[in-house]
N, CA, C and O atoms as a CHARMM CRD file, in Angstrom:
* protein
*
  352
    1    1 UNK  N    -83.77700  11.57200 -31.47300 PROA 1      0.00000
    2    1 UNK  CA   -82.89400  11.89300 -32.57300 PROA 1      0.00000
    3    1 UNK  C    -83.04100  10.83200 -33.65900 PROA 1      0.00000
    4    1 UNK  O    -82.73100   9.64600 -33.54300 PROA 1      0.00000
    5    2 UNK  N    -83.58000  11.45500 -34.77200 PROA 2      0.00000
    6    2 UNK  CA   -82.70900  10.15100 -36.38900 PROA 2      0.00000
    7    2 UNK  C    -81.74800   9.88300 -36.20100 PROA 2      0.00000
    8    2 UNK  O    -80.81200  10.39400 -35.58600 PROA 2      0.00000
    9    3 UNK  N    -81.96700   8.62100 -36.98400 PROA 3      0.00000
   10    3 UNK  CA   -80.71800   8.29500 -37.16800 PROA 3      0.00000
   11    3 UNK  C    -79.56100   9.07200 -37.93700 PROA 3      0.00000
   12    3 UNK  O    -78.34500   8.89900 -37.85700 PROA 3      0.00000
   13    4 UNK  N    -80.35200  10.05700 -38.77300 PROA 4      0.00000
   14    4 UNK  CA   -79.42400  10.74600 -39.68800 PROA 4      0.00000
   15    4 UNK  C    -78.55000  11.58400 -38.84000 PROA 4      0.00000
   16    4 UNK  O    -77.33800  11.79800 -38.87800 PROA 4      0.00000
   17    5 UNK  N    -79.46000  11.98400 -38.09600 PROA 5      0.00000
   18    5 UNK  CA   -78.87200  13.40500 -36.63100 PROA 5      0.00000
   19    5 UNK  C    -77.80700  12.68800 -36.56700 PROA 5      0.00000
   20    5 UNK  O    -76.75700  13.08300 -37.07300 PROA 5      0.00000
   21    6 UNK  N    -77.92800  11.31000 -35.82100 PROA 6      0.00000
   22    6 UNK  CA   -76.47400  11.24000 -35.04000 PROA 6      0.00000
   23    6 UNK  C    -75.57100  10.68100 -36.22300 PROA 6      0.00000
   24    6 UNK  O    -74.51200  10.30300 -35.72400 PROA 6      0.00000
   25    7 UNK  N    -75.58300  10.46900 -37.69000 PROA 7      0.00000
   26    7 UNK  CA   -74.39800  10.49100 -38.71600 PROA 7      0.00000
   27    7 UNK  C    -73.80600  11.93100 -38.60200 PROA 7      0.00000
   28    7 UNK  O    -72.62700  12.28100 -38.65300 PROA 7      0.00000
   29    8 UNK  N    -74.69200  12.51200 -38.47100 PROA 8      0.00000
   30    8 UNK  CA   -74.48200  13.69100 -39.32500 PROA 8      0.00000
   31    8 UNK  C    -73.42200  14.44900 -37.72400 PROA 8      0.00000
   32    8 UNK  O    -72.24200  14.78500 -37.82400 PROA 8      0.00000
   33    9 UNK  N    -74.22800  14.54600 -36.44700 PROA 9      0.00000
   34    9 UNK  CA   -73.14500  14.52100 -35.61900 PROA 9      0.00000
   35    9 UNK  C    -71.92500  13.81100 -35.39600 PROA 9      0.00000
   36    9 UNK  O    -71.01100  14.48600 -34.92200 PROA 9      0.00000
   37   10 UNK  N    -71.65800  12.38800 -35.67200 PROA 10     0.00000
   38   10 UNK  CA   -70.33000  12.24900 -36.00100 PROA 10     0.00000
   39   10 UNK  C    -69.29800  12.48800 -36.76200 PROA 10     0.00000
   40   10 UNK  O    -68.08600  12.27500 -36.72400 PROA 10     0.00000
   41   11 UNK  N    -70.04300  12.97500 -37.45400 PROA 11     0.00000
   42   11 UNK  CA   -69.39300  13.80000 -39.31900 PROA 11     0.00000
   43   11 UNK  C    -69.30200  15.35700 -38.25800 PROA 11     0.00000
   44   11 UNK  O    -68.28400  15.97700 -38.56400 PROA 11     0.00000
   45   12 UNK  N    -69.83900  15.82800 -37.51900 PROA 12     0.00000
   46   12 UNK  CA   -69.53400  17.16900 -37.18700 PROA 12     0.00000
   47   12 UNK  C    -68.09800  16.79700 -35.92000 PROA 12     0.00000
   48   12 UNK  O    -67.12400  17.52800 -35.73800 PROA 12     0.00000
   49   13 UNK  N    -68.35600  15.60600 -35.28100 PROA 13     0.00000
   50   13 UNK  CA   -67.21900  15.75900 -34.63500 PROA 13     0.00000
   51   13 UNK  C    -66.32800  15.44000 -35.10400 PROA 13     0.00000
   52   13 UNK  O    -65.36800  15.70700 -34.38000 PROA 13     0.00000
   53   14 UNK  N    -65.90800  14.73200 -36.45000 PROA 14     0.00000
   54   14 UNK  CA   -64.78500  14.23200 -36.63400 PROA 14     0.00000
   55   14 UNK  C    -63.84200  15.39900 -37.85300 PROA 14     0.00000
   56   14 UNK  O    -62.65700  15.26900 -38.15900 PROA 14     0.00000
   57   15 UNK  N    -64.66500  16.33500 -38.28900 PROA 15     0.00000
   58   15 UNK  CA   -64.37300  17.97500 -39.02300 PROA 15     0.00000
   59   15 UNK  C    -63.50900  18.49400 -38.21800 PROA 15     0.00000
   60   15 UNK  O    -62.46800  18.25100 -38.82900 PROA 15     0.00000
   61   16 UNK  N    -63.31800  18.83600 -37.62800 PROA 16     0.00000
   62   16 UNK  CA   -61.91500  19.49700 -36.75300 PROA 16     0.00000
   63   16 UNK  C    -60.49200  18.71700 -36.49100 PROA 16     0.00000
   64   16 UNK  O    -59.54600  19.24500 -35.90700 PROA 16     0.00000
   65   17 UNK  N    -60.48400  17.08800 -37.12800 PROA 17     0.00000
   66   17 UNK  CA   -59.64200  16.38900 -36.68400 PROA 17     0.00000
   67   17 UNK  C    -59.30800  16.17700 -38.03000 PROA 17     0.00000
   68   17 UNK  O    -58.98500  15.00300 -38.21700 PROA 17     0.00000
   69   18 UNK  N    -59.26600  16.85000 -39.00100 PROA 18     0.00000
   70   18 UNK  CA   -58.62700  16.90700 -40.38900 PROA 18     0.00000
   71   18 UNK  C    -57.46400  16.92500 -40.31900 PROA 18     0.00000
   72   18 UNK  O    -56.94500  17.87600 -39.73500 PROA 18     0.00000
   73   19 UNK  N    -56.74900  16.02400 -40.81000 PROA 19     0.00000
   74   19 UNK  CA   -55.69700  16.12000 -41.18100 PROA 19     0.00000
   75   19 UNK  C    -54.58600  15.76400 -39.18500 PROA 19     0.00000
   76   19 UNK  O    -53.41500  16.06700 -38.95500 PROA 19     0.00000
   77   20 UNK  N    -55.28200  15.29200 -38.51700 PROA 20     0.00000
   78   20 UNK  CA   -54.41500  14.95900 -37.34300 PROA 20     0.00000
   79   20 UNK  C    -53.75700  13.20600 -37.80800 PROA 20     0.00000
   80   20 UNK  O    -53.79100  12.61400 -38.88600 PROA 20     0.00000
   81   21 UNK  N    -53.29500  12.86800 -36.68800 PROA 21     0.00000
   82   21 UNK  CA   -52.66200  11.23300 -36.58500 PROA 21     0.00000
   83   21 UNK  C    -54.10400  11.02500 -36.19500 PROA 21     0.00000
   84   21 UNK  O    -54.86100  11.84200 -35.67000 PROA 21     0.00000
   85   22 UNK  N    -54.37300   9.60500 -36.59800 PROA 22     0.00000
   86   22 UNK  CA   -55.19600   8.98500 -36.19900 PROA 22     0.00000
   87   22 UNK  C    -54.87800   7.59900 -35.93100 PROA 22     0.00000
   88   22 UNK  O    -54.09000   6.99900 -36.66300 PROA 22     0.00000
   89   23 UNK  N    -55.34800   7.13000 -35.09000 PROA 23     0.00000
   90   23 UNK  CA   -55.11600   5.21200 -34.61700 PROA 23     0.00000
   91   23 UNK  C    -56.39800   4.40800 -35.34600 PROA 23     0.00000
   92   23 UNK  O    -57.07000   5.39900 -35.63000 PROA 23     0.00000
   93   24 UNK  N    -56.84800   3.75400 -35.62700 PROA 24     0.00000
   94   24 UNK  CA   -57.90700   2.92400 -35.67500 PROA 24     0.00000
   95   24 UNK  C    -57.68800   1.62300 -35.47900 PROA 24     0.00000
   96   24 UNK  O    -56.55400   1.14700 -35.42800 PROA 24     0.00000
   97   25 UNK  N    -58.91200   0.85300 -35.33600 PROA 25     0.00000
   98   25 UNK  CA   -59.15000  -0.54600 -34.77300 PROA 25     0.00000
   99   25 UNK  C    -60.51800  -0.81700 -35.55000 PROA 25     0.00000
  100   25 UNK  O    -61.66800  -0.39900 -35.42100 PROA 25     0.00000
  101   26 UNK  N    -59.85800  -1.73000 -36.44100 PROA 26     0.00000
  102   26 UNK  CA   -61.27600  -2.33700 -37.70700 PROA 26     0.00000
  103   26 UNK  C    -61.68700  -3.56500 -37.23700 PROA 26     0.00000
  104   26 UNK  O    -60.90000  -4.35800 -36.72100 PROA 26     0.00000
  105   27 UNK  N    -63.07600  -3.81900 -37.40500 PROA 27     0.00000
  106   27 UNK  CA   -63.04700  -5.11400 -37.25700 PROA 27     0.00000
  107   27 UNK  C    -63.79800  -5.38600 -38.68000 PROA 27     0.00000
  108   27 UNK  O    -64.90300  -4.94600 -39.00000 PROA 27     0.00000
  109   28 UNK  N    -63.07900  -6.07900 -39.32900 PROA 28     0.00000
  110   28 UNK  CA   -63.50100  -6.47400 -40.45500 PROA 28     0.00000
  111   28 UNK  C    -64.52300  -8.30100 -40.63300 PROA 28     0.00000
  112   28 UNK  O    -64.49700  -8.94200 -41.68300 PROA 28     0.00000
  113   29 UNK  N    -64.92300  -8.54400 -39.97600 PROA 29     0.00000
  114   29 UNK  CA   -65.49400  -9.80600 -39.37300 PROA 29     0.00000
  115   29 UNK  C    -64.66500 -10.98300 -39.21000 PROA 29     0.00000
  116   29 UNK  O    -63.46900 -11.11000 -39.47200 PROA 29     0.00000
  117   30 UNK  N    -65.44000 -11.77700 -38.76400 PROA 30     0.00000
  118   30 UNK  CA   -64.79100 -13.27800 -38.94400 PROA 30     0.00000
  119   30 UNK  C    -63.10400 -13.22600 -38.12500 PROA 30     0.00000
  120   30 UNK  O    -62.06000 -13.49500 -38.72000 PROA 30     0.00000
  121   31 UNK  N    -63.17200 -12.93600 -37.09500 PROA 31     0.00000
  122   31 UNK  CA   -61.76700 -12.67600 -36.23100 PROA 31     0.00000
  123   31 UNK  C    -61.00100 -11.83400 -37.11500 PROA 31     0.00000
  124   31 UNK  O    -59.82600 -12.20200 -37.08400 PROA 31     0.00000
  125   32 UNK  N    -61.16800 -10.90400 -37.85300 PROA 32     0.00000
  126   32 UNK  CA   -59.89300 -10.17200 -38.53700 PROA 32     0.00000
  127   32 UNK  C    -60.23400  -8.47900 -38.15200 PROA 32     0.00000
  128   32 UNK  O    -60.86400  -7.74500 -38.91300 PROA 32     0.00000
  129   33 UNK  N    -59.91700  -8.23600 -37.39300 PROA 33     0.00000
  130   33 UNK  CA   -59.53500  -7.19900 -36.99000 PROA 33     0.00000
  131   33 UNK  C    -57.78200  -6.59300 -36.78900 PROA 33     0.00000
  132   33 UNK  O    -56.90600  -7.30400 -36.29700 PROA 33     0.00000
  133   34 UNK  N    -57.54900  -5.20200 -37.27100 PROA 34     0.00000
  134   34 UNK  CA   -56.45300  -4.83200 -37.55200 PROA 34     0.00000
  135   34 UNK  C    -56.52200  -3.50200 -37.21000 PROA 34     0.00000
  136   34 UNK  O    -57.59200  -2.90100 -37.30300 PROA 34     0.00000
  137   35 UNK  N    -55.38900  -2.89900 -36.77500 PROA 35     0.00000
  138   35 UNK  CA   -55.00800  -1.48200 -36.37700 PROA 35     0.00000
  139   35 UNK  C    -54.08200  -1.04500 -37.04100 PROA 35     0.00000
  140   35 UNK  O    -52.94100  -1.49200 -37.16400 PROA 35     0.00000
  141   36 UNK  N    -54.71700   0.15000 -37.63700 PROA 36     0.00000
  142   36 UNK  CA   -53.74500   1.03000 -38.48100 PROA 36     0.00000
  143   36 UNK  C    -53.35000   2.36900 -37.68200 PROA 36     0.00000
  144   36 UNK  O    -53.91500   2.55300 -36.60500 PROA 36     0.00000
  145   37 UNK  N    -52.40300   3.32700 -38.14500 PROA 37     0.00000
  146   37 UNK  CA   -51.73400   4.49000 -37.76200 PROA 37     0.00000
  147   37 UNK  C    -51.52500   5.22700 -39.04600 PROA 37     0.00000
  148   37 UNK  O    -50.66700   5.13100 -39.92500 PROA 37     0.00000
  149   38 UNK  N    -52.37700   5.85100 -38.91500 PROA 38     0.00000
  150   38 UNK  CA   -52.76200   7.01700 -40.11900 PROA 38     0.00000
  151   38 UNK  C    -53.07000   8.76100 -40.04100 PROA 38     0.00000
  152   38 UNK  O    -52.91900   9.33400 -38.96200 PROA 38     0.00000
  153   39 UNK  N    -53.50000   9.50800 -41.24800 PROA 39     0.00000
  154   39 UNK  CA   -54.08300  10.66900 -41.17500 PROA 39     0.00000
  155   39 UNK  C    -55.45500  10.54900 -41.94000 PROA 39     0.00000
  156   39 UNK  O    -55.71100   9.88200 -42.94300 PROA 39     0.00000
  157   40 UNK  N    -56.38900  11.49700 -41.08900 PROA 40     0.00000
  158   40 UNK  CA   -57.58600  11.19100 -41.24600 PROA 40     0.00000
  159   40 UNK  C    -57.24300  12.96000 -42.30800 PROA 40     0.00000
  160   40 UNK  O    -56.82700  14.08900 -42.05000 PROA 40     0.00000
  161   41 UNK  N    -57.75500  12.17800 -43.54900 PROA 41     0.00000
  162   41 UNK  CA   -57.37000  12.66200 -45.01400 PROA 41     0.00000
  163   41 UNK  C    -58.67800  13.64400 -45.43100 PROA 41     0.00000
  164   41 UNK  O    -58.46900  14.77700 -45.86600 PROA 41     0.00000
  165   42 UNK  N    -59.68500  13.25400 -45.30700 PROA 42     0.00000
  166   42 UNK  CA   -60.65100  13.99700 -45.34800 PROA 42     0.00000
  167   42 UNK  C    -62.05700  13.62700 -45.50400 PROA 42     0.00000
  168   42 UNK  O    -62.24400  12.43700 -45.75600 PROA 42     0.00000
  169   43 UNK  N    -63.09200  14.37900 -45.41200 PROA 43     0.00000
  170   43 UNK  CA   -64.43300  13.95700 -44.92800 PROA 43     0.00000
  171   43 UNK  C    -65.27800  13.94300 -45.80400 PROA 43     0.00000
  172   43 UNK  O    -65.41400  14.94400 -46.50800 PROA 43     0.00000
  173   44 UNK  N    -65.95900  12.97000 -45.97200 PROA 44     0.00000
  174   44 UNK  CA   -67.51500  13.33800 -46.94400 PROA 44     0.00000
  175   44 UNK  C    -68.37800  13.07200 -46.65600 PROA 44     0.00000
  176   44 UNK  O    -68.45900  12.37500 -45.64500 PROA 44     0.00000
  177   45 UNK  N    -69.86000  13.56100 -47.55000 PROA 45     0.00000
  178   45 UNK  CA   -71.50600  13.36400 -47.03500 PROA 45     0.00000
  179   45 UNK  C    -71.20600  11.76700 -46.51700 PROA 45     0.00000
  180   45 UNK  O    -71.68700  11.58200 -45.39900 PROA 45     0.00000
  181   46 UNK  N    -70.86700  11.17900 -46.79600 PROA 46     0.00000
  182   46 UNK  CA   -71.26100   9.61300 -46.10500 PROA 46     0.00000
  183   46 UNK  C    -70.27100   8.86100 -46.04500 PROA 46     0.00000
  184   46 UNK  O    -70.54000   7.66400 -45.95000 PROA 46     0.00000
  185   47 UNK  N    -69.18700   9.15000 -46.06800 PROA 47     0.00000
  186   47 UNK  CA   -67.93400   8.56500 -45.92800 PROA 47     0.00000
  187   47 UNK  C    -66.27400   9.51000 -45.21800 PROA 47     0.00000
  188   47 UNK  O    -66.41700  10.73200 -45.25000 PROA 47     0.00000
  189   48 UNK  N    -65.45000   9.22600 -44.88300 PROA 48     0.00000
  190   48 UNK  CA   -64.25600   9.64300 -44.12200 PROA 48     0.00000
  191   48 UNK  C    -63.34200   8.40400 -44.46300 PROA 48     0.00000
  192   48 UNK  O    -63.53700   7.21700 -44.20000 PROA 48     0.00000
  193   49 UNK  N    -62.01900   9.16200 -45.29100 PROA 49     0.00000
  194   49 UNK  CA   -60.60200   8.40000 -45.57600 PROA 49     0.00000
  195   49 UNK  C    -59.78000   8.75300 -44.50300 PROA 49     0.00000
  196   49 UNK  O    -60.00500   9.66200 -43.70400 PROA 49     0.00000
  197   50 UNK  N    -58.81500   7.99600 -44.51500 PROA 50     0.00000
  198   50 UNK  CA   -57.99000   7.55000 -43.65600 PROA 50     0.00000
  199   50 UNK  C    -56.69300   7.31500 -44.25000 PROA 50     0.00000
  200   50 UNK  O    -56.57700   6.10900 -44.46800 PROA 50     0.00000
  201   51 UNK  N    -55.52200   8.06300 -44.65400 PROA 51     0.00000
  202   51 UNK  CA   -54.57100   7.79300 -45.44900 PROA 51     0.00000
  203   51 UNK  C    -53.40400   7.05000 -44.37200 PROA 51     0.00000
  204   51 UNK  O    -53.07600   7.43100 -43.24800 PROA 51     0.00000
  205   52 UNK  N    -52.94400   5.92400 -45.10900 PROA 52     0.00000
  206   52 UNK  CA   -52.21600   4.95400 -43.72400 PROA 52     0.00000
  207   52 UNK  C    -50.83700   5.08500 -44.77400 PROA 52     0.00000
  208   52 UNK  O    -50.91600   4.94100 -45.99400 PROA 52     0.00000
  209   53 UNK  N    -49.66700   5.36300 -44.08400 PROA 53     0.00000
  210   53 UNK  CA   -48.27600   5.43500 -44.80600 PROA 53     0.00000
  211   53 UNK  C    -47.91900   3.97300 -43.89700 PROA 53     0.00000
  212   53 UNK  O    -48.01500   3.75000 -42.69000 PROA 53     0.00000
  213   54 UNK  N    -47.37600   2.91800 -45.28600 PROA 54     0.00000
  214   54 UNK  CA   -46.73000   1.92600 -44.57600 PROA 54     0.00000
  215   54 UNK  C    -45.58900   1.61500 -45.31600 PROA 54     0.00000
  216   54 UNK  O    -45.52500   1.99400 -46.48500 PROA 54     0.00000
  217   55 UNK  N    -44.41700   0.80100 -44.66200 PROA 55     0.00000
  218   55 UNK  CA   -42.85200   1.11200 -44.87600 PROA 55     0.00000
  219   55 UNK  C    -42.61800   1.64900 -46.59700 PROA 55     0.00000
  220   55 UNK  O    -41.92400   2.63100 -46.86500 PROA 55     0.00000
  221   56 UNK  N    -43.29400   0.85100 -47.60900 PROA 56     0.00000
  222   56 UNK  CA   -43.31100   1.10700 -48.95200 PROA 56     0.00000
  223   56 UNK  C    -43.87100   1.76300 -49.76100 PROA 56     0.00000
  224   56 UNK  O    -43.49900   1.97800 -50.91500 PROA 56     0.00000
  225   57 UNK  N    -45.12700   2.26600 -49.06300 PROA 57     0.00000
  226   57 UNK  CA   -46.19600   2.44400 -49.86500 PROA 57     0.00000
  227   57 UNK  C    -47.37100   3.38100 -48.88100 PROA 57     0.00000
  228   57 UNK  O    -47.36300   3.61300 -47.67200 PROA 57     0.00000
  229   58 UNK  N    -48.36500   3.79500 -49.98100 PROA 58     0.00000
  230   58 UNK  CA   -49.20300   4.26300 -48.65200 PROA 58     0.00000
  231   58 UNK  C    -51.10700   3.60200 -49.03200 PROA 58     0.00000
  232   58 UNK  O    -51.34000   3.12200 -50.14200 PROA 58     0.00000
  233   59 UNK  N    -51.55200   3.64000 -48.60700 PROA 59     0.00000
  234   59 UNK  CA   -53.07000   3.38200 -48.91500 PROA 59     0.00000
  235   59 UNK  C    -54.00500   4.18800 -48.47200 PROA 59     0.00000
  236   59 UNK  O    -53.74600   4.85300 -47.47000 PROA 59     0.00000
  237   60 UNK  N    -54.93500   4.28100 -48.92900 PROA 60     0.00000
  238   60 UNK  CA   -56.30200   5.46200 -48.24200 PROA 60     0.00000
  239   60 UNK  C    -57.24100   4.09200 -48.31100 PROA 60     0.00000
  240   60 UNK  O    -57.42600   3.32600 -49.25600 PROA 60     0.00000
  241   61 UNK  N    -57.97400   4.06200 -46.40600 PROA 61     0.00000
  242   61 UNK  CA   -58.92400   3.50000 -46.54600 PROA 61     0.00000
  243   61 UNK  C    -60.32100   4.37700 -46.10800 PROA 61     0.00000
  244   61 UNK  O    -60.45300   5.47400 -45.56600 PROA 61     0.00000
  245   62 UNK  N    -61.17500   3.49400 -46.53800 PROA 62     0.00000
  246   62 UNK  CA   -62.46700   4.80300 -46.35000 PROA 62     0.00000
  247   62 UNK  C    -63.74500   4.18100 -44.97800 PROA 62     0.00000
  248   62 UNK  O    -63.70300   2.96200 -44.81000 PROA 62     0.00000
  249   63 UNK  N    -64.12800   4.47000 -44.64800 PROA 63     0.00000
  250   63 UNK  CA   -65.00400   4.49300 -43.29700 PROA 63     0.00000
  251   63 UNK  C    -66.53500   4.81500 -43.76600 PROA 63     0.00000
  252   63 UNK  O    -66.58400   5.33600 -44.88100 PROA 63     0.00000
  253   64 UNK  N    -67.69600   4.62100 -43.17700 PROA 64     0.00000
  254   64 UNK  CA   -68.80100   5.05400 -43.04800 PROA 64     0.00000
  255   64 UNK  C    -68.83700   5.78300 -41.46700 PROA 64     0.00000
  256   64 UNK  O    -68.12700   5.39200 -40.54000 PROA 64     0.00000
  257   65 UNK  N    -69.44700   6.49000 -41.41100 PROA 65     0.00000
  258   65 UNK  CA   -70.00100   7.02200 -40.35500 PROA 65     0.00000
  259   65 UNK  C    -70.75300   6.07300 -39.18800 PROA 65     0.00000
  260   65 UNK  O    -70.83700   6.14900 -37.96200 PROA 65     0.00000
  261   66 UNK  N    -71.25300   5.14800 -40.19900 PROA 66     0.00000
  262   66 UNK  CA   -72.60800   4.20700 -39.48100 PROA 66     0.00000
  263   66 UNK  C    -71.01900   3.15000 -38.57200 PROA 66     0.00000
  264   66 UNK  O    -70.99400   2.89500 -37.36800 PROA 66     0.00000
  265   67 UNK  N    -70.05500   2.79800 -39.45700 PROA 67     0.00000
  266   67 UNK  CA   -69.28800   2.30000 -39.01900 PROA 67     0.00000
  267   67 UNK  C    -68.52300   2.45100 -37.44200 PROA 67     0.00000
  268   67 UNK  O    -67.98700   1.52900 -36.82700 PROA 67     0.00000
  269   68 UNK  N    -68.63500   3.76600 -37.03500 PROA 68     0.00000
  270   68 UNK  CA   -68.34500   4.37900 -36.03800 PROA 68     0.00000
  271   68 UNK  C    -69.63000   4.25700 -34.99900 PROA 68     0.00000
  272   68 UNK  O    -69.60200   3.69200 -33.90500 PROA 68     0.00000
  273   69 UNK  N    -70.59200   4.82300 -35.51600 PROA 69     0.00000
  274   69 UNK  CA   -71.74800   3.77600 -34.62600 PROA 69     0.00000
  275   69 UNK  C    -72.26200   2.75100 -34.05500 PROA 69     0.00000
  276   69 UNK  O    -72.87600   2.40600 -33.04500 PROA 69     0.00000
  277   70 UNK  N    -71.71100   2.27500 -35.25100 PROA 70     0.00000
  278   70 UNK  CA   -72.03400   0.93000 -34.72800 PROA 70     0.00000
  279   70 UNK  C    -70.95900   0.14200 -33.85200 PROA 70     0.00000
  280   70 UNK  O    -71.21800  -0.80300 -33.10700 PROA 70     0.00000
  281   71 UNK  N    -69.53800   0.77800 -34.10800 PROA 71     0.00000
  282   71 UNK  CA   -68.54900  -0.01800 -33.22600 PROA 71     0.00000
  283   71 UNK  C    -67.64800  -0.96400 -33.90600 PROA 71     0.00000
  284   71 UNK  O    -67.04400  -1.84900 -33.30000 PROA 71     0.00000
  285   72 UNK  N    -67.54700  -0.71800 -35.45600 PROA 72     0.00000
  286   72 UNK  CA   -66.86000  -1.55600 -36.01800 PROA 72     0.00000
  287   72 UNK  C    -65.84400  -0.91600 -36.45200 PROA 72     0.00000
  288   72 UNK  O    -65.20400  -1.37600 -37.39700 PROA 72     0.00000
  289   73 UNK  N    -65.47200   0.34400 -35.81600 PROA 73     0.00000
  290   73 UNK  CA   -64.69200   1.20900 -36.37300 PROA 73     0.00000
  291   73 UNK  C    -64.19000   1.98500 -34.81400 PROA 73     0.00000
  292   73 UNK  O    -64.91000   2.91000 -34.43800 PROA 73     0.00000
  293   74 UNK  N    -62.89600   1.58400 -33.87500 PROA 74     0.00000
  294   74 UNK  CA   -63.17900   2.10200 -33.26600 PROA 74     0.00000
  295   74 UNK  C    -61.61200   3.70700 -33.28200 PROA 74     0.00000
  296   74 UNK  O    -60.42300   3.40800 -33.17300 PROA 74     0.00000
  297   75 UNK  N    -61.98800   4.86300 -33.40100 PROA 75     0.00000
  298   75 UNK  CA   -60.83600   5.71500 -33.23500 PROA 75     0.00000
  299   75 UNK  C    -60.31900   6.44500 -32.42200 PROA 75     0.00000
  300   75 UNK  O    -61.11900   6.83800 -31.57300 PROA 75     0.00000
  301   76 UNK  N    -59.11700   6.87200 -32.28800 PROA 76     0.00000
  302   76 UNK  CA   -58.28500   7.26000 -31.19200 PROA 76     0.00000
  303   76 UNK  C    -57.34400   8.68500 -31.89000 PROA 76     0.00000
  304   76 UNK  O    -56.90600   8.50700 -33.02700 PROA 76     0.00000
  305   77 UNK  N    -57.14700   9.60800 -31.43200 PROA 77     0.00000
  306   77 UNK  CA   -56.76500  10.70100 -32.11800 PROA 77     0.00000
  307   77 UNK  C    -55.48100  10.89100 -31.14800 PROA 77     0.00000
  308   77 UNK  O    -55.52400  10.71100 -29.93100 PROA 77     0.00000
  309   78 UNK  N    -54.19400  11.32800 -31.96200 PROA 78     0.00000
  310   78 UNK  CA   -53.10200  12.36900 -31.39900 PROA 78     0.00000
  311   78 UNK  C    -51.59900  11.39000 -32.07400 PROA 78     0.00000
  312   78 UNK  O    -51.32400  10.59800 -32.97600 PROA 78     0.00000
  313   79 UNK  N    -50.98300  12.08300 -30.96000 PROA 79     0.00000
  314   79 UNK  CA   -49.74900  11.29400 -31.85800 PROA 79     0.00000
  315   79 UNK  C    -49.13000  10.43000 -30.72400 PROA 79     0.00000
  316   79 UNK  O    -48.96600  10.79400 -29.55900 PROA 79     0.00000
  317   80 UNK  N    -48.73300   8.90400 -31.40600 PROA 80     0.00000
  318   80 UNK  CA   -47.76600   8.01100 -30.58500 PROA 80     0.00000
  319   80 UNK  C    -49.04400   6.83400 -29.96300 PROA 80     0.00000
  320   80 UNK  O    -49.88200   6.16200 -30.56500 PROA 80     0.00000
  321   81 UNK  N    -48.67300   6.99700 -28.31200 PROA 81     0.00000
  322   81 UNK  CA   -49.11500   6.17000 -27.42200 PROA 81     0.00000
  323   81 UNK  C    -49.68400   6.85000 -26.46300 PROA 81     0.00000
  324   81 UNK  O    -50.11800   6.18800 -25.52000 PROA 81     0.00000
  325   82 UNK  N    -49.78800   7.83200 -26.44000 PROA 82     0.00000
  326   82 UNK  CA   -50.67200   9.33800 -25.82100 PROA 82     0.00000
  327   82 UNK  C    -51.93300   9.93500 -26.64200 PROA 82     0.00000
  328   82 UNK  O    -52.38800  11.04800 -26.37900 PROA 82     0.00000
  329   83 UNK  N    -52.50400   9.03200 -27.74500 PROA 83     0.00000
  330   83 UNK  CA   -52.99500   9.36800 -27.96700 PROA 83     0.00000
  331   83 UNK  C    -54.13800   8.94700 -26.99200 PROA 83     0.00000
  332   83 UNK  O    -54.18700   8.07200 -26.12800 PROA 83     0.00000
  333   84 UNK  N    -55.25200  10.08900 -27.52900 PROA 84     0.00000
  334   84 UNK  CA   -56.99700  10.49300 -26.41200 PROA 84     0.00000
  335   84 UNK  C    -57.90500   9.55500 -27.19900 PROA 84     0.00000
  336   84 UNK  O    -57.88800   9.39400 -28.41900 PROA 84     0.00000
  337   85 UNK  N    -58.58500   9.04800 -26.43900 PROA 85     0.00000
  338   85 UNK  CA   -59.89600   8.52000 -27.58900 PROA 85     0.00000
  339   85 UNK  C    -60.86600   9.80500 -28.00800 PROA 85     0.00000
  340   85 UNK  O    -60.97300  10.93300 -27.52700 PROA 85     0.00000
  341   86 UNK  N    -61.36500   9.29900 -28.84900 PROA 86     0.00000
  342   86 UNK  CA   -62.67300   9.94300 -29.76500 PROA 86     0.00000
  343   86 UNK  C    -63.86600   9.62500 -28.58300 PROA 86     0.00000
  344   86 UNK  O    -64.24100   8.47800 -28.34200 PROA 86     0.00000
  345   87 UNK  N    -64.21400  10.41500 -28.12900 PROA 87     0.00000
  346   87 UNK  CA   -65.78000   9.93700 -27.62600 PROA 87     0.00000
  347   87 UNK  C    -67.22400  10.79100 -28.61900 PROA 87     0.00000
  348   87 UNK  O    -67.86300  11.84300 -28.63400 PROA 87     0.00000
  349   88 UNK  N    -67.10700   9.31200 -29.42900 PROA 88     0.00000
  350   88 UNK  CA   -68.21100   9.15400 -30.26000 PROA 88     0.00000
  351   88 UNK  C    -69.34400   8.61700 -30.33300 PROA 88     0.00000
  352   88 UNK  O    -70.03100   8.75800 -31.34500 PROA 88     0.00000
């Protein structure tokens, strides 16, 4: 498989989870990693937002695909503490 195959398959699995709760776990380098509780907002050719509502305000952050590959992005789908992982 290309590498494109398997973007392009994680972009096919993550199309049906429009608009669910989503968990994530970033690791943004250098020890800073953070977990948000969001809705996965919607999908594009090379990117996927993530709209996070927090007490004041809300933010959309955005993802690569490769990000999920590689493991720097890791997600968890459903609602609460029951949520299922993604096997991606």
């Amino acid at each position: 498989m290309t590498g494109k195959d398997v973007l392009r398959k994680i972009r096919k699995q993550l199309e049906p989870h429009v608009g669910e709760r989503i968990r994530l776990k970033a690791n943004r380098g250098r020890r800073r990693t953070y977990e948000k509780e969001g809705v996965l907002e919607s999908i594009y050719p090379s990117i996927f937002v993530v709209r996070v509502d927090e007490s004041n305000y809300f933010q959309r952050l955005s993802f690569t695909y490769a990000d999920v590959l590689t493991e720097t992005v890791e997600l968890t789908f459903g609602e609460g503490k029951g949520c299922r992982s993604a096997s991606l």
